[in-house]
N, C-alpha and C positions, 0 to 999 in steps of 0.2 A: 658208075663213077662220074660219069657225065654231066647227070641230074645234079649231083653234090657240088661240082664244081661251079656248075651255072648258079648255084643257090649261095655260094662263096663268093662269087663276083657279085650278085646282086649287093648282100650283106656288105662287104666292101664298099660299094660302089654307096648305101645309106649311108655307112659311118664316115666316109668322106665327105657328104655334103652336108652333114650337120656339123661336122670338126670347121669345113669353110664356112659355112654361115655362122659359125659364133665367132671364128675367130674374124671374120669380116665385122660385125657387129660391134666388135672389141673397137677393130684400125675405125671403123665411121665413128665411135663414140668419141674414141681419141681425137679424131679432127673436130670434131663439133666443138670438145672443151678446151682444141686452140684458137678454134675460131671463135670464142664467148671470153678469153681471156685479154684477147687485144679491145674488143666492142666494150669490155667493160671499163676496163683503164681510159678510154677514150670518154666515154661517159662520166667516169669519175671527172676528170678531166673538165667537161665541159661542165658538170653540175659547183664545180669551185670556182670556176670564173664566174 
């Protein structure tokens, strides 16, 4: 029973850290398209003067 268990925490312990890496993935993408949304109003900006 032992075996099974440690083989249940392992499993666990995979679908955790791809659950965190995509959902990490998701929050950096999110910041990257706040940080391209101010850079480019700024750009608009300066391309009309």
């Amino acid at each position: 029973m032992a075996n099974i268990k440690s083989i249940g925490h392992f499993f666990v312990f995979i679908v955790g850290g791809l659950v965190a890496i995509i959902v990490g993935s998701f929050m950096i993408r999110g910041t990257m398209h706040m940080w391209d949304k101010p850079n480019s109003e700024k750009n608009k900006d300066k391309n009309n003067d």
